[in-house]
Structure formats: C-alpha cells, structure tokens
C-alpha positions in Angstrom: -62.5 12.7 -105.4 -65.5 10.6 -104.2 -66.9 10.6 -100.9 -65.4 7.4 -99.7 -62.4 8.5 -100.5 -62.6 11.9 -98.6 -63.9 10.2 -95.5 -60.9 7.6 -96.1 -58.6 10.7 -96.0 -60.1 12.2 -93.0 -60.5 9.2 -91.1 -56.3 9.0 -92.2 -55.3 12.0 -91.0 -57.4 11.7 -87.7 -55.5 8.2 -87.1 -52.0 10.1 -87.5 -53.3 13.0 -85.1 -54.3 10.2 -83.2 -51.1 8.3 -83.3 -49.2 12.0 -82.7 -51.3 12.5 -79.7 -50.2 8.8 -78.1 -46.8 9.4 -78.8 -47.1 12.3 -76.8 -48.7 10.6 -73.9 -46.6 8.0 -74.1 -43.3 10.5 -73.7 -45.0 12.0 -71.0 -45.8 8.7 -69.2 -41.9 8.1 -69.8 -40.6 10.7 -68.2 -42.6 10.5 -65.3 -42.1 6.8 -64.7 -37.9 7.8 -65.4 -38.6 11.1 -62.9 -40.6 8.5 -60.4 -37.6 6.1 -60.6 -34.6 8.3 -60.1 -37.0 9.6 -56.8 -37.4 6.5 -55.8 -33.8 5.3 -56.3 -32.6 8.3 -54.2 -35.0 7.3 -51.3 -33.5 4.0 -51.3 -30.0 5.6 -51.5 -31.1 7.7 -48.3 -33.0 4.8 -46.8 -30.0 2.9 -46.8 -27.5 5.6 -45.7 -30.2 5.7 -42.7 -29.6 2.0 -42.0 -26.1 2.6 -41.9 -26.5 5.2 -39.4 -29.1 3.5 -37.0 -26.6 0.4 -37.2 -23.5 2.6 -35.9 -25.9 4.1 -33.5 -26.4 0.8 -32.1 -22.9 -0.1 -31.8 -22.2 3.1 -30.1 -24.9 2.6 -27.5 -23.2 -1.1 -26.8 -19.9 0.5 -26.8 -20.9 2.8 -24.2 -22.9 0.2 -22.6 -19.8 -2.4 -22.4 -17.6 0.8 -21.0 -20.5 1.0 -18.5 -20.1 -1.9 -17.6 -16.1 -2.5 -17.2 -15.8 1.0 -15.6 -18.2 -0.6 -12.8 -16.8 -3.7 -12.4 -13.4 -1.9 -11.9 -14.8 0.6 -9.5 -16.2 -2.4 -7.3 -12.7 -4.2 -7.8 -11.0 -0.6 -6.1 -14.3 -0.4 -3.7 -13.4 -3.7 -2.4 -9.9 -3.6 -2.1 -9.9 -0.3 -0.2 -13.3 -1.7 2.4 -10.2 -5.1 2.7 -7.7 -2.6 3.3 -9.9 -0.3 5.7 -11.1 -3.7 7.6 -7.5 -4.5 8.1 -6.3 -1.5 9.9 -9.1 -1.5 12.1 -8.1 -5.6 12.6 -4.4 -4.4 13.1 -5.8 -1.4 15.9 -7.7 -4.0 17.2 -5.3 -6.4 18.0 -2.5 -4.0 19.1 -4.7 -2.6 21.7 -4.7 0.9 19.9 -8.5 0.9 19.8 -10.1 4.2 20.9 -12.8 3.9 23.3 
C-alpha cells in the first residue's frame, strides 16, 4: 500500500470513530432533552394541579365570606326585631302607668 493510501485509511477510520463518537453525543443529548421534557411536563402537570387548588381556595374564602356576610345581616334582622320588641314593652309600661320609678 502507498502512503496516500494509508493516510486515506487512517483518516477513514478516524471519521467513523468520529461519526461513532457523535452518535453517542447525540443519544446522550437525546435523552436528556426526553429526561428534561418529561420533568418539565410534570411541573406543568403540578403547576396546574396548583392552579386548581389556589382557584378553590378562592371560592372557599368567598363562600365563607358571603356566609359572613348573610349570617350578619340575619343577626341584625333578629337584633332589631328584638330592640322593636324591647322598645314596645317599655311603650306599653309606659302608657299603662306601670312604669317603675
């Protein structure tokens, strides 16, 4: 064999351990993109079950704040009809002459 042709072969098989070499990268670089994509897919599957959680948070705070709210309104409804009541005992003493001095 001459010399060109031996430097042809060697730079050959340096090209195919070349090529062997970049496969091998490039599976590596695969399976960390695929491993970087299924981590990133479950974040967004948590990130949304999050959401999810905040939002029913929020409607239970409003649920509690609307209960508030009635519950208040009714207790000022009873507040009012007993002070109406109350006022018209002491009306009725009052007027019969019952009042204690």
């Amino acid at each position: 064999m001459s010399d060109v042709a031996i430097a042809i072969e060697k730079d050959v098989e340096t090209i195919k351990r070349s090529i062997k070499c970049l496969k091998k990268k490039d599976e590596e670089i695969l399976n960390v993109l695929l491993k970087t994509k299924m981590l990133l897919d479950r974040q967004k599957i948590e990130d949304e079950k999050l959401a999810v959680l905040e939002d029913d948070r929020i409607l239970e705070e409003e649920e509690v704040v609307q209960t508030f709210e009635k519950e208040t309104a009714q207790i000022a409804e009873v507040h009012s009809t007993i002070r109406s009541e109350f006022m018209g005992i002491i009306y009725r003493h009052r007027s019969d002459g019952t009042e204690e001095k």
